[in-house]
PDB file of N, CA, C and O in Angstrom:
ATOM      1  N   UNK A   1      84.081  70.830  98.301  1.00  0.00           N
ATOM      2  CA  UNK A   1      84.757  71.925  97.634  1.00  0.00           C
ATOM      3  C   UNK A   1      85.571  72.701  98.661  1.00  0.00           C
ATOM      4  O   UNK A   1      85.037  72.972  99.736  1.00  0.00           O
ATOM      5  N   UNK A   2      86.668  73.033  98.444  1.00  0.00           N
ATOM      6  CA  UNK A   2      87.331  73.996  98.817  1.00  0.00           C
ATOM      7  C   UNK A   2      87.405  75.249  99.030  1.00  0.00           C
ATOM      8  O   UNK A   2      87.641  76.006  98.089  1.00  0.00           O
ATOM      9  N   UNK A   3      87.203  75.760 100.411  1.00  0.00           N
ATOM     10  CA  UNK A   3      87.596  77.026 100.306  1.00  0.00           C
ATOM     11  C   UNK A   3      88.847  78.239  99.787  1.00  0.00           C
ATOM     12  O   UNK A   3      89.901  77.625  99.948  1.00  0.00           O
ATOM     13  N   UNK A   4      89.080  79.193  99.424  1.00  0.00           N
ATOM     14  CA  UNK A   4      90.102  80.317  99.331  1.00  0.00           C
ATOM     15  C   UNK A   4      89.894  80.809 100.682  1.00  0.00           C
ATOM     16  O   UNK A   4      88.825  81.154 101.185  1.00  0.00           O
ATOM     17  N   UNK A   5      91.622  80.794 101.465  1.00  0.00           N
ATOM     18  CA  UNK A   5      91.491  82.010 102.313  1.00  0.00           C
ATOM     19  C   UNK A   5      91.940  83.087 102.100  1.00  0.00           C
ATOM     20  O   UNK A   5      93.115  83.442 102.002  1.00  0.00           O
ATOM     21  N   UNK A   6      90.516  83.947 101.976  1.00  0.00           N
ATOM     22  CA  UNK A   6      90.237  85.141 101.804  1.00  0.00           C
ATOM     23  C   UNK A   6      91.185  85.957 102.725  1.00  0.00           C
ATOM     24  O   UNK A   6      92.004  86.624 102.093  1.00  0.00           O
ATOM     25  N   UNK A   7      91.274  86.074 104.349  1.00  0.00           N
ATOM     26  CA  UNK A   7      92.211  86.450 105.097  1.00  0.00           C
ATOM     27  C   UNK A   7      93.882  86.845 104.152  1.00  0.00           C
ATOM     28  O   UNK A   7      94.424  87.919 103.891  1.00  0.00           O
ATOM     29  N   UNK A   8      94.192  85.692 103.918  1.00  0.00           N
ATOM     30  CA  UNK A   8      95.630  85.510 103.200  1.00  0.00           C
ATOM     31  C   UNK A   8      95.990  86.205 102.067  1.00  0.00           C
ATOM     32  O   UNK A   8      97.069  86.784 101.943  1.00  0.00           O
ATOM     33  N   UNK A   9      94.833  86.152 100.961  1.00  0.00           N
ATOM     34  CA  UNK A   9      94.584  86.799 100.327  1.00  0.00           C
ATOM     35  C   UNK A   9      94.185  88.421 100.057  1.00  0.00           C
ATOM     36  O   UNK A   9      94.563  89.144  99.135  1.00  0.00           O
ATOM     37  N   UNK A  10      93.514  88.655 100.906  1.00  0.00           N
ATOM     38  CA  UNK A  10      93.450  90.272 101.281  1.00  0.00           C
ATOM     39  C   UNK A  10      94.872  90.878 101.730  1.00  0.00           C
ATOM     40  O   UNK A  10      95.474  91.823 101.219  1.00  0.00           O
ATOM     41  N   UNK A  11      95.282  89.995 102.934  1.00  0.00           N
ATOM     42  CA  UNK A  11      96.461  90.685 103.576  1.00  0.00           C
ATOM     43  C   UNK A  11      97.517  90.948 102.290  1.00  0.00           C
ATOM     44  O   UNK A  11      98.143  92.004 102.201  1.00  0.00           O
ATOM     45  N   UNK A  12      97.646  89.814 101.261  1.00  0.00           N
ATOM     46  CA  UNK A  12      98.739  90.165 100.233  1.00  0.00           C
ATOM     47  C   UNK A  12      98.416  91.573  99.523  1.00  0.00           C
ATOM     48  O   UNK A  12      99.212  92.479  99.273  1.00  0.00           O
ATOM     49  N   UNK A  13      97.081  91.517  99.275  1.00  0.00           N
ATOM     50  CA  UNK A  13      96.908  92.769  98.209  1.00  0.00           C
ATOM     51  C   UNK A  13      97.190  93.749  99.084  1.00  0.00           C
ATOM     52  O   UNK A  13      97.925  94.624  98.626  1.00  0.00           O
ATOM     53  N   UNK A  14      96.677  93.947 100.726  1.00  0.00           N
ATOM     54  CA  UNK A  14      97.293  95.429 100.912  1.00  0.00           C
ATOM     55  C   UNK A  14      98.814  95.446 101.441  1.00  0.00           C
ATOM     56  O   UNK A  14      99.112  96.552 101.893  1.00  0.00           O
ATOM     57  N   UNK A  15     100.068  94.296 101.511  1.00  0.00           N
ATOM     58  CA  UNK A  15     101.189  94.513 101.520  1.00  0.00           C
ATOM     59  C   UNK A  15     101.379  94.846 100.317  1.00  0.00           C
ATOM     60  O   UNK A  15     102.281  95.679 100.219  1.00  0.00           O
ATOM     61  N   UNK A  16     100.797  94.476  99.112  1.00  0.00           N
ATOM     62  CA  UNK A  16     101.119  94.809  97.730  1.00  0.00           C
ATOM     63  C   UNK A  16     100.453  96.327  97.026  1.00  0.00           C
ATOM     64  O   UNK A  16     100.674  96.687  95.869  1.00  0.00           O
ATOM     65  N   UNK A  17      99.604  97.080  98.028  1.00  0.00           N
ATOM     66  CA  UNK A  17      99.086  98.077  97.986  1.00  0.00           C
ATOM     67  C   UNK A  17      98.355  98.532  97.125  1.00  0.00           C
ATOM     68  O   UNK A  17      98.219  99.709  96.791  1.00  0.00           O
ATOM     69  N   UNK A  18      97.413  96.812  96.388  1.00  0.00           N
ATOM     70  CA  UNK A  18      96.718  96.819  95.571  1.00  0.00           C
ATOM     71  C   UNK A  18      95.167  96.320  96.537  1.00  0.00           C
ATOM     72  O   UNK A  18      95.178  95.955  97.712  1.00  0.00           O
ATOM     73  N   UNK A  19      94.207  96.414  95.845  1.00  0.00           N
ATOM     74  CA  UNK A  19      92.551  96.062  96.062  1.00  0.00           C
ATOM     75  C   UNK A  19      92.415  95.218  94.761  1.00  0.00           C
ATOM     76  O   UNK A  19      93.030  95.080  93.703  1.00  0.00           O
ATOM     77  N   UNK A  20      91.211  94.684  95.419  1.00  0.00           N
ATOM     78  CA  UNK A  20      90.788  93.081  94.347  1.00  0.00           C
ATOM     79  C   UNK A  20      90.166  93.630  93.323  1.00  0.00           C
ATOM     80  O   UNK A  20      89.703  92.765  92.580  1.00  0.00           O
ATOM     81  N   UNK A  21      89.948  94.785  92.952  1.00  0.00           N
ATOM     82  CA  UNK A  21      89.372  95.540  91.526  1.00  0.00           C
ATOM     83  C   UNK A  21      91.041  95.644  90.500  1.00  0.00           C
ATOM     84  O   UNK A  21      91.054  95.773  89.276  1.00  0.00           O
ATOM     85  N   UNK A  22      92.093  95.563  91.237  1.00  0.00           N
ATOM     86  CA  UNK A  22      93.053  95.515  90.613  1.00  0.00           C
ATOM     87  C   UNK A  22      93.585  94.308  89.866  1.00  0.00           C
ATOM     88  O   UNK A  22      94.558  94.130  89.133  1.00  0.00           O
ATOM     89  N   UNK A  23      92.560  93.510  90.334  1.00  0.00           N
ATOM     90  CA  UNK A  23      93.138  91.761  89.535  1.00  0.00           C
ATOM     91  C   UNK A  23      91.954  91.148  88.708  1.00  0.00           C
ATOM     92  O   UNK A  23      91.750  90.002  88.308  1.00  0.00           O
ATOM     93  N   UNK A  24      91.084  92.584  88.565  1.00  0.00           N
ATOM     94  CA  UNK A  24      89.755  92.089  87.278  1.00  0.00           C
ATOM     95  C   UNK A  24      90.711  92.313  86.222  1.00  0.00           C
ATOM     96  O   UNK A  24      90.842  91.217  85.678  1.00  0.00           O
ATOM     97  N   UNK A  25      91.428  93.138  85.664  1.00  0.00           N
ATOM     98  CA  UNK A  25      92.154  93.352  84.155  1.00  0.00           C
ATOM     99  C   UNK A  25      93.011  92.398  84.272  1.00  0.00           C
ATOM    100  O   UNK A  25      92.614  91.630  83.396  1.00  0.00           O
ATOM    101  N   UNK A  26      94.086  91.814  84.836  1.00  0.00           N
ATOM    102  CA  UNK A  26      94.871  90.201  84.443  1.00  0.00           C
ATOM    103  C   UNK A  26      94.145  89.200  84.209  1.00  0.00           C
ATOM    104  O   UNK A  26      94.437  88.305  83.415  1.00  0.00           O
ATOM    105  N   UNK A  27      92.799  89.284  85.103  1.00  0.00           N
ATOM    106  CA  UNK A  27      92.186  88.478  85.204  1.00  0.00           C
ATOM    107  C   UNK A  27      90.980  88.149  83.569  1.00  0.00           C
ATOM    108  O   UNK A  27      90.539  87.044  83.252  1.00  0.00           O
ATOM    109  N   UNK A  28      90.806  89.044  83.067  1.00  0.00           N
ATOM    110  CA  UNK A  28      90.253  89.241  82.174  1.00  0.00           C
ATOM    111  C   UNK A  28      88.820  89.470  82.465  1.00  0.00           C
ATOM    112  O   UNK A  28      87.977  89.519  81.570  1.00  0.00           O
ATOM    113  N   UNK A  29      88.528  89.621  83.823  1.00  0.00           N
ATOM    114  CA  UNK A  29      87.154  89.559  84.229  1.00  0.00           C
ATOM    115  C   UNK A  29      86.609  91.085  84.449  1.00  0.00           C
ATOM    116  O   UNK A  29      87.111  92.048  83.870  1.00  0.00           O
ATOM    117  N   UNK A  30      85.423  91.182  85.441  1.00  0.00           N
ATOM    118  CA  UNK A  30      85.125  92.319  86.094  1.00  0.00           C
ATOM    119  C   UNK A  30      85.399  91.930  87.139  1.00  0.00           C
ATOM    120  O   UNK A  30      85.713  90.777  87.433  1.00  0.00           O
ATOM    121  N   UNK A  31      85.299  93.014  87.957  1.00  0.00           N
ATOM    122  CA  UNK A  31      85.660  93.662  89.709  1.00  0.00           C
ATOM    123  C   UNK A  31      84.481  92.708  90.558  1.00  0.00           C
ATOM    124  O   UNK A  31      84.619  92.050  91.589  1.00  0.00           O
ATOM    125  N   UNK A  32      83.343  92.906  89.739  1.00  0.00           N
ATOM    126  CA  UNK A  32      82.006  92.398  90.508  1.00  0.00           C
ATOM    127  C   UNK A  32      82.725  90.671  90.710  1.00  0.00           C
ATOM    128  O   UNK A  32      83.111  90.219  91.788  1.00  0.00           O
ATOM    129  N   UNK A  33      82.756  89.993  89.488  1.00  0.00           N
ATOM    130  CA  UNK A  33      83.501  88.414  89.150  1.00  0.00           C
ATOM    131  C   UNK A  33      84.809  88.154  90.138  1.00  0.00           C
ATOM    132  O   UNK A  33      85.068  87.063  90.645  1.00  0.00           O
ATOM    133  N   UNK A  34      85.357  89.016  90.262  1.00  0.00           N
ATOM    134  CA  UNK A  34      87.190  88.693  91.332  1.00  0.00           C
ATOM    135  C   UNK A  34      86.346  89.037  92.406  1.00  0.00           C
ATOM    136  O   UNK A  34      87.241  89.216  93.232  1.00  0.00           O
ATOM    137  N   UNK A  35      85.115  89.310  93.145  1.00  0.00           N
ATOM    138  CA  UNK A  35      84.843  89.494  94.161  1.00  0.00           C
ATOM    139  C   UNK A  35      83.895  88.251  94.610  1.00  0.00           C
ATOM    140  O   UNK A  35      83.768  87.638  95.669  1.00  0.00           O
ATOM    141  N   UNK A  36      83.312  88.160  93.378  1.00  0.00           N
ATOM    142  CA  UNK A  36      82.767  86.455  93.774  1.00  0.00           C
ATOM    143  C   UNK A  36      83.624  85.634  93.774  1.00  0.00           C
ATOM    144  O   UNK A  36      83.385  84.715  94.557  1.00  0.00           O
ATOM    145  N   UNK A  37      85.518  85.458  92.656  1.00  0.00           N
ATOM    146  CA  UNK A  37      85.736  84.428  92.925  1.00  0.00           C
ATOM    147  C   UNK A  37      86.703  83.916  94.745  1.00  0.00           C
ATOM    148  O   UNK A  37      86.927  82.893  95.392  1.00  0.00           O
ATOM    149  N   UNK A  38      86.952  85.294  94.837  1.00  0.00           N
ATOM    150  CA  UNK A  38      87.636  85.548  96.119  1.00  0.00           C
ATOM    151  C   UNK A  38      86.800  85.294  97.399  1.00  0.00           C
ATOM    152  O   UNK A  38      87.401  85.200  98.469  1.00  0.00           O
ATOM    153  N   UNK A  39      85.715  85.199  97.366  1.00  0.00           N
ATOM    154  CA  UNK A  39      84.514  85.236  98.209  1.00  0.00           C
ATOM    155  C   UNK A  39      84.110  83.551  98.122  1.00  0.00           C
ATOM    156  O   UNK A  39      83.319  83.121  98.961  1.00  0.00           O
ATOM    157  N   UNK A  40      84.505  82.902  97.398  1.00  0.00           N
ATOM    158  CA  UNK A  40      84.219  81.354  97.123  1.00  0.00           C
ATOM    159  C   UNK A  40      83.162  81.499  96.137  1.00  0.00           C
ATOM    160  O   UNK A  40      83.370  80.669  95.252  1.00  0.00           O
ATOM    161  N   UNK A  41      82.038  82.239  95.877  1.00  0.00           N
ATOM    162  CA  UNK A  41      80.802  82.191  95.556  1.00  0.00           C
ATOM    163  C   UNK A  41      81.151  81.688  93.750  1.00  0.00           C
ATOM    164  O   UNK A  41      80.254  80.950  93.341  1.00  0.00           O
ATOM    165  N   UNK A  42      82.012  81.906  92.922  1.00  0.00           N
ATOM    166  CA  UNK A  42      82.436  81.120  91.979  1.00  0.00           C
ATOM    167  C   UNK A  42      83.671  80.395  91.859  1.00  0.00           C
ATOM    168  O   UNK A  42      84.234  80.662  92.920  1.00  0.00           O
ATOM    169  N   UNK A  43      84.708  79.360  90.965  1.00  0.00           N
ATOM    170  CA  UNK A  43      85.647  78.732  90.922  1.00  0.00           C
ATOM    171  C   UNK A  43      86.550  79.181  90.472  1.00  0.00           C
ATOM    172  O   UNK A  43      86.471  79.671  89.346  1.00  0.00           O
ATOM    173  N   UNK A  44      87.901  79.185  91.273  1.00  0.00           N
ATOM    174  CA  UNK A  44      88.962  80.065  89.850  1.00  0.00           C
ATOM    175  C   UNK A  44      89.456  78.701  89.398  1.00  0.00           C
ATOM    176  O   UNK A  44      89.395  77.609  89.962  1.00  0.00           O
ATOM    177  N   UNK A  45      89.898  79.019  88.373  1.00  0.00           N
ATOM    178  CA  UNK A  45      89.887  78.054  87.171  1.00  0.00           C
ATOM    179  C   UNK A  45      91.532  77.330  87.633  1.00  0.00           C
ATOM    180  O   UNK A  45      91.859  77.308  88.819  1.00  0.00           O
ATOM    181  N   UNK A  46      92.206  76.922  86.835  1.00  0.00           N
ATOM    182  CA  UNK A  46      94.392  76.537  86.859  1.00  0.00           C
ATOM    183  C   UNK A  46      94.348  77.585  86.732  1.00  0.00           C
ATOM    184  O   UNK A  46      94.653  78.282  87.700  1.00  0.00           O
ATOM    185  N   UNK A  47      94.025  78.098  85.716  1.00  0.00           N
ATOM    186  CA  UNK A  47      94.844  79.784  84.771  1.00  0.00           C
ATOM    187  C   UNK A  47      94.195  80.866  85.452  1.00  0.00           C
ATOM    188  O   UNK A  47      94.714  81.957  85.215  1.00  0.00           O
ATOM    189  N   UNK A  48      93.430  80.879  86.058  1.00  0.00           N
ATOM    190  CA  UNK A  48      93.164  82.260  87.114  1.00  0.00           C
ATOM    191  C   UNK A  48      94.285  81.834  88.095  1.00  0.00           C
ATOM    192  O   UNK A  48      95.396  82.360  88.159  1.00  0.00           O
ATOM    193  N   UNK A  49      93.817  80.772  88.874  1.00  0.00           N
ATOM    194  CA  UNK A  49      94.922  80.616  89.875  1.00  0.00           C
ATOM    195  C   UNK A  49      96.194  80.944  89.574  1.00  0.00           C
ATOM    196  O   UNK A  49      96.706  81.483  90.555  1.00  0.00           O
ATOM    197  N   UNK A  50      97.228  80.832  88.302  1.00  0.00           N
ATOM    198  CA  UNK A  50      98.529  80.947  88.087  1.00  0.00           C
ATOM    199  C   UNK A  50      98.240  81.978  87.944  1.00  0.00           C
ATOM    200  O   UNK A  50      98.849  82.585  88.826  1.00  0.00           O
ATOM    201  N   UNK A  51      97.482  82.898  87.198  1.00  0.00           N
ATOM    202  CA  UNK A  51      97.583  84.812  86.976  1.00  0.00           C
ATOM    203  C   UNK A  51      98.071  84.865  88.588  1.00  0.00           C
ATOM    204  O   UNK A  51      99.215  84.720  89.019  1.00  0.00           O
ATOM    205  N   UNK A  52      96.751  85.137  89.387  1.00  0.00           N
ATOM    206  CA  UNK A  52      97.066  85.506  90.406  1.00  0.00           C
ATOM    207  C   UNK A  52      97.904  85.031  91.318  1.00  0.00           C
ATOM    208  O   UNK A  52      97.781  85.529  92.438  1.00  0.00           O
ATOM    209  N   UNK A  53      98.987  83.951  91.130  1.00  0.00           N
ATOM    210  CA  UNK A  53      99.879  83.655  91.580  1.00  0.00           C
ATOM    211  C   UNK A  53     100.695  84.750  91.072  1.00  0.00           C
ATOM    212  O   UNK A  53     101.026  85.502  91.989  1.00  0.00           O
ATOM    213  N   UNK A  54     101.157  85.120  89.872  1.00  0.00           N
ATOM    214  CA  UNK A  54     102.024  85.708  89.274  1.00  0.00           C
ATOM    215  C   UNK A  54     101.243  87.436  89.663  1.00  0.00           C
ATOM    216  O   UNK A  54     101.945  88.276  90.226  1.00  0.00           O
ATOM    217  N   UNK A  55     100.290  87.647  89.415  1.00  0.00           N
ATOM    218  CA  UNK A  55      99.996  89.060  90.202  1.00  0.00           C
ATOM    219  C   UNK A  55     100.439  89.512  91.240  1.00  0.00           C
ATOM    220  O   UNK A  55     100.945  90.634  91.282  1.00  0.00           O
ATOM    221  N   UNK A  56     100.313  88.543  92.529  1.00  0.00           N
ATOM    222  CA  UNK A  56     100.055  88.750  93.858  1.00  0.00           C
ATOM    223  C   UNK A  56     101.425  88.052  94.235  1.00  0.00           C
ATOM    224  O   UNK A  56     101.572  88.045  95.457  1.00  0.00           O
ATOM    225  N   UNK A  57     102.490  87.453  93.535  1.00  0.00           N
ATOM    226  CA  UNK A  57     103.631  87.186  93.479  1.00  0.00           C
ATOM    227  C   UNK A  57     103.797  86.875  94.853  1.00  0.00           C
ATOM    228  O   UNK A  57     104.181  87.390  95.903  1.00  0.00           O
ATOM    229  N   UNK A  58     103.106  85.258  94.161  1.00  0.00           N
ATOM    230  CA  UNK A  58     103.173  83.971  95.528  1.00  0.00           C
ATOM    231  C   UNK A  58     103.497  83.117  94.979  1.00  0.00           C
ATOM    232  O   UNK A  58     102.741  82.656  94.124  1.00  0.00           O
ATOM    233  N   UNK A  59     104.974  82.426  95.263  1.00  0.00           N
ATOM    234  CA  UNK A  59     105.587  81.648  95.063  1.00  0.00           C
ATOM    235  C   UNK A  59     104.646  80.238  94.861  1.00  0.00           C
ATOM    236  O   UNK A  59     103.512  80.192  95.337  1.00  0.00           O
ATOM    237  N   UNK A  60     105.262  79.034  94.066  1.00  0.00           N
ATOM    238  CA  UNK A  60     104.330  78.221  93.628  1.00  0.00           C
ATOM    239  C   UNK A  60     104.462  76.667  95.041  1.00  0.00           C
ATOM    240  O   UNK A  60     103.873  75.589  95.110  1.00  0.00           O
ATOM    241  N   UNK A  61     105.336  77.213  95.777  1.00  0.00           N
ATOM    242  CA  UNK A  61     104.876  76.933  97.288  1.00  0.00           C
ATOM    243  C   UNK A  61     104.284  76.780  97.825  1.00  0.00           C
ATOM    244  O   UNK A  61     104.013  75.736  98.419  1.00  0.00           O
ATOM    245  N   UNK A  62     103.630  78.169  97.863  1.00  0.00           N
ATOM    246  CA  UNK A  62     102.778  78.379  99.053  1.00  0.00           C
ATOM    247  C   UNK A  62     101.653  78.762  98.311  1.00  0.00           C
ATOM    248  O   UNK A  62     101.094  79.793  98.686  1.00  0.00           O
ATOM    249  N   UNK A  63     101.113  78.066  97.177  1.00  0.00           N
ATOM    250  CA  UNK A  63      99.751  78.616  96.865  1.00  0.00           C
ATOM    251  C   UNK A  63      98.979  78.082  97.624  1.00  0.00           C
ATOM    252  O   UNK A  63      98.053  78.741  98.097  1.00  0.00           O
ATOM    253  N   UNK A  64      99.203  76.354  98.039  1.00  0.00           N
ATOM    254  CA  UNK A  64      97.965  75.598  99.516  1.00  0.00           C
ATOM    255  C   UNK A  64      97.835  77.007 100.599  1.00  0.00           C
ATOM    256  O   UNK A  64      96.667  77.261 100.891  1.00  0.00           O
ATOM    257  N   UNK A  65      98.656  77.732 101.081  1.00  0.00           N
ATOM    258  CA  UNK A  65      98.895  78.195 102.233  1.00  0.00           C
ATOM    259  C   UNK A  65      98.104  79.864 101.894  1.00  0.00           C
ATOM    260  O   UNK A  65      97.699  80.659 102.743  1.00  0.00           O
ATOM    261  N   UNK A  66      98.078  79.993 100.613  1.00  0.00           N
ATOM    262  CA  UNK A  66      97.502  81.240 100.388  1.00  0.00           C
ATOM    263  C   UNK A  66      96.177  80.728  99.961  1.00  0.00           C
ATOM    264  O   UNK A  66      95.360  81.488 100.481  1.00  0.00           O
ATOM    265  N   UNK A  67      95.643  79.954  99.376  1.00  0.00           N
ATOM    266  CA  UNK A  67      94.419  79.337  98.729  1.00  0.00           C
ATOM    267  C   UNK A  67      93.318  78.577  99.017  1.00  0.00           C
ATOM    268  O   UNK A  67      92.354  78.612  98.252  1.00  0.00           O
ATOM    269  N   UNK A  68      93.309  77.880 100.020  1.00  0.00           N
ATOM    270  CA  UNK A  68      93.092  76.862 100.556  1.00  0.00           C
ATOM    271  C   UNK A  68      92.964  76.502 101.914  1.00  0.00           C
ATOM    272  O   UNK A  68      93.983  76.182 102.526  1.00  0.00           O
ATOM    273  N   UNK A  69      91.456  76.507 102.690  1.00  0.00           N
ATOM    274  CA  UNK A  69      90.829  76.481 104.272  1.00  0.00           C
ATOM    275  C   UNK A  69      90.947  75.278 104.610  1.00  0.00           C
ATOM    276  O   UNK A  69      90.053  74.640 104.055  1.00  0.00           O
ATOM    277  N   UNK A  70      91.735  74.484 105.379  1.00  0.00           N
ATOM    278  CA  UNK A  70      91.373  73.389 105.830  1.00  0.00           C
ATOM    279  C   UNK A  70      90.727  72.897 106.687  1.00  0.00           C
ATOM    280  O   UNK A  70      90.984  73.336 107.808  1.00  0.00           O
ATOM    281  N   UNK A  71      89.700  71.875 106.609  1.00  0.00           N
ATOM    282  CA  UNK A  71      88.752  71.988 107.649  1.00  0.00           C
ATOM    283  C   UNK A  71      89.532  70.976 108.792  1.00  0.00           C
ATOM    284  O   UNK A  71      89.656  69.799 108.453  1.00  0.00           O
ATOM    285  N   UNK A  72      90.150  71.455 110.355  1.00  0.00           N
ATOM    286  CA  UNK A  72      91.064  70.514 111.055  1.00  0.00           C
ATOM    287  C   UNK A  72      89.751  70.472 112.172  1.00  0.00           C
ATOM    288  O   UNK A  72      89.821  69.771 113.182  1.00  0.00           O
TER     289      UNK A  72
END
């Protein structure tokens, strides 16, 4: 399984001057849930992943580069 990097991910929300309690309502979830799925501890689904593509307005590029730990 794949990791999320979390790093990449944080840094967007505070250039975007949002916190990860801000992507439970697109998300349709709770705050507690976007903190597990950001944390790896659950899976985001296609359609979480595209919300928060379109939230966190990351081109469909670079979602490997925002999403995704590679183990080198």
């Amino acid at each position: 399984m794949q990791k999320l990097d979390t790093s990449r991910v944080s840094q967007r929300l505070r250039d975007l001057h949002m916190r990860k309690g801000d992507l439970a309502e697109p998300l349709g979830t709770t705050k507690q849930n976007v903190s597990f799925k950001l944390n790896g501890k659950c899976r985001l689904s296609v359609e979480e992943l595209k919300i928060l593509c379109e939230v966190l307005k990351i081109d469909t590029g670079e979602v490997f580069d925002y999403f995704v730990v590679t183990d080198d």
